[in-house]
N, C-alpha and C positions, 0 to 999 in steps of 0.2 A: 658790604663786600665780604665774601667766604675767602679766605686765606690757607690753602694747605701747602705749608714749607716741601718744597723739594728734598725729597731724600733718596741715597739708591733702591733700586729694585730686588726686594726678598728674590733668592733664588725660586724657582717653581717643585724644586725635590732636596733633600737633602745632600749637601754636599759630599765629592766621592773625597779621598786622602788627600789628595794633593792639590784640590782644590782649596781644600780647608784650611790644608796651612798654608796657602798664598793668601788667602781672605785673613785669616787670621796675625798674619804679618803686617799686611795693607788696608785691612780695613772689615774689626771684626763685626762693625755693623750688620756688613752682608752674611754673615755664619747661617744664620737664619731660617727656616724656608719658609716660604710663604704663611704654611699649616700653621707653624706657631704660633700667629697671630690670632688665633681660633682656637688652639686646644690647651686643654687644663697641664697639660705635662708632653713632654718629645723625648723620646728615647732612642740610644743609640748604642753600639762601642763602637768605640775608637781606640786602634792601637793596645788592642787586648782589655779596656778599661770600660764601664759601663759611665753614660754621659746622660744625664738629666737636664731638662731647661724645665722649671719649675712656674706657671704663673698661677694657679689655684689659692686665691688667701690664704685658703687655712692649711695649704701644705709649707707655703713660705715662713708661716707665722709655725710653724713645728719646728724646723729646720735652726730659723734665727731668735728666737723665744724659746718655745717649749723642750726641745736637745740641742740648743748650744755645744755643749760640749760636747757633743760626738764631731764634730765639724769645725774643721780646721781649712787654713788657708792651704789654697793650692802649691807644689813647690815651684812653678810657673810665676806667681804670683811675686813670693818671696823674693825670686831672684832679681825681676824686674826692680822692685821696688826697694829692695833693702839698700843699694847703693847712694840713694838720694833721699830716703830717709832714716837710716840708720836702723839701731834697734828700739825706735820710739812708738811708744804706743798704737801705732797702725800696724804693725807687725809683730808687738810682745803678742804671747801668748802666757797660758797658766798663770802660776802665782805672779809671774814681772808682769805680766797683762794686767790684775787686779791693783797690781803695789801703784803702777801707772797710769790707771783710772780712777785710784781712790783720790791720786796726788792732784793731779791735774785735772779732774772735773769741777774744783772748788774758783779757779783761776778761770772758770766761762759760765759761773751762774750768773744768773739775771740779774745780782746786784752789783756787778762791773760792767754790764751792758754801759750804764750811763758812760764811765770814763772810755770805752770802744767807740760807743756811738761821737764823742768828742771829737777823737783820733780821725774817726771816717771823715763826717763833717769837713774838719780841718783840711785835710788833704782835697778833699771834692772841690772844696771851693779856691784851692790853689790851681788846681787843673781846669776849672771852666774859666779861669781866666786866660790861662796859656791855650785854650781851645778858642778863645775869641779872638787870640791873635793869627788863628788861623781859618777863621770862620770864612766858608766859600768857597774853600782848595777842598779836590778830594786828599782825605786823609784815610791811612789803613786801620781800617777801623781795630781789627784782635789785636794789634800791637800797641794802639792805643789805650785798649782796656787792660791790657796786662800791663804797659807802666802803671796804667792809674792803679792798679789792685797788688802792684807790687809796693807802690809808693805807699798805699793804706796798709800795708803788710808789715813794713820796715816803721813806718810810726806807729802801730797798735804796739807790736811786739821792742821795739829799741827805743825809741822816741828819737829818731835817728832818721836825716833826709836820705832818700833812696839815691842823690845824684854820683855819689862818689861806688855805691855796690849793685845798682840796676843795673845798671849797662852786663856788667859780665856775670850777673846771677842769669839777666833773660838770656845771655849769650849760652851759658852750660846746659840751660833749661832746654833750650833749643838742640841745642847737642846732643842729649839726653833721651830726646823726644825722635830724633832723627835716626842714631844711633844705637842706643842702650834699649829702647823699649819694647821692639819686636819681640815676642816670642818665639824662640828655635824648637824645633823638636825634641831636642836633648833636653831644652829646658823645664819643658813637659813631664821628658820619659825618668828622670834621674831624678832623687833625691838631693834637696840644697846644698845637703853636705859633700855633696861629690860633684867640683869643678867641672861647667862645660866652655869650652873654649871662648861663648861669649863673654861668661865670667872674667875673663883675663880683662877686656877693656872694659867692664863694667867697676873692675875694680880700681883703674886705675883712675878713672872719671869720679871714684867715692873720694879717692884723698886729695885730689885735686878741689870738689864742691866740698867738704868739710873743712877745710883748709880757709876757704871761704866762708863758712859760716865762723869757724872762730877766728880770723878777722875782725868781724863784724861784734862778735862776743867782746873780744878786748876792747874796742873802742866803745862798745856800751859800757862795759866795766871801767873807763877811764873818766866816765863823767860823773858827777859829786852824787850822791846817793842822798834823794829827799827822803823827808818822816814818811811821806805815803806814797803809796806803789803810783806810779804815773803809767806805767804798760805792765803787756803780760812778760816780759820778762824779771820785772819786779816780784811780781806774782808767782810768777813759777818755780824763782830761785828761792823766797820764803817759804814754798808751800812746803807741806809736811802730810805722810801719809797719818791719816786721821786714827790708824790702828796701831801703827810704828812706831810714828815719830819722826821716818827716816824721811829725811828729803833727798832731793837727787844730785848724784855726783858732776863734776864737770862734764862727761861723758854723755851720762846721762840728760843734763840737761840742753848741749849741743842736739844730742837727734832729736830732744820733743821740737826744737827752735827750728831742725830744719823739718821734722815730720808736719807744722804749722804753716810752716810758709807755701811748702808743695801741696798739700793739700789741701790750703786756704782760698792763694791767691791767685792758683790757673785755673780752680775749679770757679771761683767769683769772676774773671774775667770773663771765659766762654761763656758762662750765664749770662754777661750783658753784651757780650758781642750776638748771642742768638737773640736775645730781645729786644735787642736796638736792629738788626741785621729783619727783624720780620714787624716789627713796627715800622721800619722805613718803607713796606711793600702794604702795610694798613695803615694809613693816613688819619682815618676816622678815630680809632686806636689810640694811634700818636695825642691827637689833639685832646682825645677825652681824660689822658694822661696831664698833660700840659693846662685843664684845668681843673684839675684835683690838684695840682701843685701850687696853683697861682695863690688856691688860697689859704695856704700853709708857706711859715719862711721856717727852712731848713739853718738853724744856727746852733753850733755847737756843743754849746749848756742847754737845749732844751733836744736837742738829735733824737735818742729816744723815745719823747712824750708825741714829736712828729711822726714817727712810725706808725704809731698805734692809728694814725689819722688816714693813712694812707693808703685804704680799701683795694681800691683799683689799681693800682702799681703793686702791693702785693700780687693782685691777682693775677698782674701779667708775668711776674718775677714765677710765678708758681705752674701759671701754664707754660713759662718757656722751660721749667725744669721737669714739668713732663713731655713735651715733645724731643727736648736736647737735653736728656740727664748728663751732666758732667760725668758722673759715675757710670757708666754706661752697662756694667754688668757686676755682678759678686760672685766670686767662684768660690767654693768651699769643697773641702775633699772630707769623705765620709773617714772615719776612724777604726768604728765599727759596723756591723749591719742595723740596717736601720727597714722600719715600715712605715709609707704615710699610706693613707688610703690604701689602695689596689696597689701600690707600686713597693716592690721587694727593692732594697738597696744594700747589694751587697757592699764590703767593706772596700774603699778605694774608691767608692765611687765619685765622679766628677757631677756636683751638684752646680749649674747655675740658675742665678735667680738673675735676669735681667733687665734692669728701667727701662729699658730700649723698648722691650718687646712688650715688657706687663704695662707699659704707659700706654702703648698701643694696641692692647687688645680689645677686639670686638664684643669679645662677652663680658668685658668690663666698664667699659666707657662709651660712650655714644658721639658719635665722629669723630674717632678719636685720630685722625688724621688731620682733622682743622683745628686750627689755631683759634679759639674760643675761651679767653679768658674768663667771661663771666661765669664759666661754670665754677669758677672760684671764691666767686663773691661769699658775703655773709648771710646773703639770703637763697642759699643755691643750700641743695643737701650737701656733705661732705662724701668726698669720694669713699668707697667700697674700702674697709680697712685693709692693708695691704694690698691694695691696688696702684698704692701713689709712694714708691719708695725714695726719693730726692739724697735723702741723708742716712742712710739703710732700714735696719730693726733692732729692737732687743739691745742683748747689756752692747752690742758693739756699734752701738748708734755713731754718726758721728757726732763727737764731743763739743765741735764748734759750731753744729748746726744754725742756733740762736744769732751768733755772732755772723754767717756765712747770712741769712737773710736781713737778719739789718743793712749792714754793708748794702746786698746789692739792690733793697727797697730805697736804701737812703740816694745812693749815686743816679741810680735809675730814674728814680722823682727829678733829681737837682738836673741830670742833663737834657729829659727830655721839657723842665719849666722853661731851661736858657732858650734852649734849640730845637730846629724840625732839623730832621735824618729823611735826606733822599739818597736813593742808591745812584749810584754815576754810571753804571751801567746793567743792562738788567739777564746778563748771565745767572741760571741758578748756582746758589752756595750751597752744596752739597757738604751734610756732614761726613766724618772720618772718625770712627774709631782706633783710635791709639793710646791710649793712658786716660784723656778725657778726650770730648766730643770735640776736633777740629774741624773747621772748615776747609774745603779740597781746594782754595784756591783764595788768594788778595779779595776781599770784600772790600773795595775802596766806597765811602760814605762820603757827602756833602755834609757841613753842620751849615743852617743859617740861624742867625740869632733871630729866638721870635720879637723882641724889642722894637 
C-alpha cells in the first residue's frame, strides 16, 4: 500500500502581500508556490527586502558552512523566540554563541548518551503502562506525546517527575503557540531592539514562563547533590568553557534549561505524533515495526546498545522527519552582500532554507510525497548531502540532535511493540506551520495491546 500523508495545497503563483502574511500568521506551510518544489532557488521582494528560498546543496551548504558569518538570524525570528527561550544558545550569537557552544556541547556527546538513553527508557515504560490502562478509548494522540516527551524532558534534565510542573509548562506552551508565535509585520519590518506592540505580551508571558522554570531550578537544587552527574542539569551546571574556564551564571544557566526543553520536547513529540498518526493509516508498516521490536527488550542500562539495533524504526523516525520536519524552515538575514551561484545577494537579504520544501523536492528525491521509509535503510544510498536537513548544518547544528533521535527511536520502538495504532476516524490530519509542524485538528487514535 502507497501512503501519501495529506498535506495543504502549494499555492499555483506566488503569494500577493496580504496573502502572505495571512499564510504566514496561519500557516507558513502554504508561503510556497507550487514552482518551489522544482526549482534550485525563488526569488522575490517583499516589503522593499529581497527574499530567497534556497533548495540547491551546494548553495545551502555556502550559506550554513562555508559564510556562516555573514548570516544571522532574522529579527522576526528573535522576537518570537526569545521570550521562551531566553538568551540561550539558540539565539546567542558572536562570542556568547561560541562561549555557549563550547560549554554545553561537552553535556550531549555520545558518552552521556548511555545515562539519557536510561532517563528515556525509564519514563517510556511508565507511560505504556498508564497507556494500557487505557487501551481501546480513543485517546488524543499529540497531547499524549507531549506529556510523554515532556515527562522524558523533566527526567533527562531534573531527575524530577513531571506531575507537579506539566500540567502548567503544556498550559503556557499552548499559550505561546496560540498567542505569542505569529508573526506581525512590524515584527518583520523593525529591528529587535525597537518594541512592537506584540512585544508587550510576549513580554509579559517570558516572566511569567521563567518564573517557571526557576521553580523547577530550586526544587532541583534542593535535592542532595550525588558524586556523579545523574542528568543534564548536573552537567551543565559543572560544565566549564574548555578555553575560559568560565561556566554559566544562574541566568545563564535558566535559558540553556528552558532553550532545552522548548526545543527538545515539542520538537520529539510531533515527530511521534506524525509517525504514529501515518503508521496507523500503513498497517503493514506498523506490524514490520512491531517485529523488529519483539526481538530486542528495551531496558534501561542497555537503552542505547538497543538503538543501534533498531534499523527500521530509525528509518521510519527519519522518513517522518522528512515529510513533517518539526523545524519547518531557517531563516537567516544576510549581513553583507553575498554571491552563490548566479544569484547576487544584496545586504538584508531574507535567505530561507526550508525542510518543508527541500524534503519535498522533485529534483531531489524520488516520490518524494510518499511516505517510504526504506529509503532509509542501511542498504539504500544515503540521501543527496544537504537534501535531508532534520537538525540544520554547519557550526549551528542542533546540539541535541544525538539525544532528539534516540529518544524518539527508543519510544517509538517500545509503543509500537506494546500496541497497534488505528485512527478512530478517517478525516485527513493536515499539518500547520507555526513554531513546529502542528496538526490542523484532534487526531484521536485507538491503542490495542498486541498481547
Amino acid at each position: 500500500m502507497t501512503l501519501r500523508p495529506a498535506v495543504p495545497d502549494p499555492p499555483e503563483a506566488p503569494l500577493k502581500l496580504r496573502a502572505f502574511l495571512r499564510a504566514i500568521r496561519t500557516n507558513t506551510l502554504t508561503i510556497w508556490p507550487r514552482s518551489a518544489y522544482h526549482q534550485d532557488s525563488t526569488v522575490r521582494r517583499f516589503m522593499g527586502r529581497t527574499n530567497v528560498l534556497l533548495n540547491a546543496p551546494e548553495a545551502i551548504h555556502h550559506v550554513l558552512v562555508g559564510n556562516p558569518a555573514n548570516y544571522r538570524r532574522s529579527p522576526a525570528s528573535i522576537r518570537i523566540l526569545r521570550p521562551i527561550t531566553g538568551a540561550g544558545l539558540l539565539l546567542a550569537d558572536g562570542e556568547d554563541w561560541k562561549f555557549q557552544r563550547r560549554t554545553v556541547a561537552p553535556a550531549l556527546t555520545p558518552r552521556v548518551m548511555p545515562m539519557l538513553g536510561r532517563h528515556v527508557a525509564t519514563v517510556t515504560h511508565t507511560a505504556l503502562a498508564r497507556l494500557e490502562a487505557q487501551a481501546d478509548q480513543p485517546i488524543d494522540l499529540l497531547a499524549t506525546m507531549q506529556t510523554l516527551a515532556l515527562d522524558i524532558a523533566g527526567r533527562s534534565m531534573f531527575s524530577l517527575e513531571m506531575d507537579q510542573y506539566g500540567p502548567p509548562m503544556r498550559r503556557m506552551l499552548t499559550e505561546f503557540g496560540a498567542s505569542h508565535a505569529q508573526p506581525r509585520m512590524l515584527d518583520m519590518l523593525l529591528p529587535p531592539a525597537i518594541p512592537t506592540p506584540a512585544d508587550i505580551g510576549r513580554a509579559r508571558f517570558r516572566q511569567r514562563w521563567m518564573a517557571l522554570i526557576e521553580t523547577m531550578l530550586r526544587a532541583r537544587l534542593a535535592t542532595p547533590q550525588p558524586d556523579q552527574p545523574r542528568d543534564l542539569f548536573d552537567l551543565l551546571r559543572a560544565a566549564r568553557d574548555p578555553e575560559t574556564g568560565a561556566g554559566f551564571s544562574p541566568a545563564q544557566l535558566r535559558d540553556q534549561i528552558a532553550t532545552l526543553i522548548v526545543a527538545g520536547h515539542e520538537t520529539t513529540a510531533v515527530t511521534l505524533f506524525w509517525a504514529l498518526t501515518m503508521l496507523a493509516d500503513a498497517p503493514t508498516e506498523q506490524d514490520w515495526l512491531a517485529s523488529e521490536t519483539a526481538a530486542v527488550t528495551i531496558e534501561p542500562e542497555a537503552a542505547c546498545e538497543t538503538v543501534a539495533t533498531l534499523d527500521r524504526t530509525r528509518a521510519v523516525v527519519n522518513e517522518t522527519l522528512r515529510l513533517f520536519p518539526a523545524a519547518f524552515t531557517i531563516v537567516r538575514e544576510a549581513i553583507g552582500g553575498d554571491r552563490i551561484g548566479d544569484l547576487e545577494l544584496p545586504p538584508r537579504t531574507l535567505v530561507m532554507i526550508a525542510p518543508w520544501v527541500l524534503h519535498r523536492h522533485h529534483g531531489l528525491w524520488r516520490d518524494p510525497e510518499t511516505f517510504r521509509p526504506a529509503r532509509f535503510m542501511p542498504d539504500q544510498p544515503p540521501p543527496p548531502r544537504f537534501a535531508f536537513l532534520p537538525f540544520g548544518a554547519g557550526p549551528r547544528v542542533c546540539v541535541g540532535a544525538q539525544f532528539a533521535m534516540t529518544e524518539a527511536v527508543l519510544v517509538l520502538a517500545a509503543l509500537t511493540g506494546r500496541f497497534r495504532f488505528t485512527r478512530t476516524d478517517t478525516r485527513p490530519v493536515l499539518p500547520v506551520g507555526i513554531v513546529t509542524t502542528q496538526p490542523d485538528h484532534l487526531a484521536m487514535v485507538r491503542l490495542t495491546p498486541r498481547h
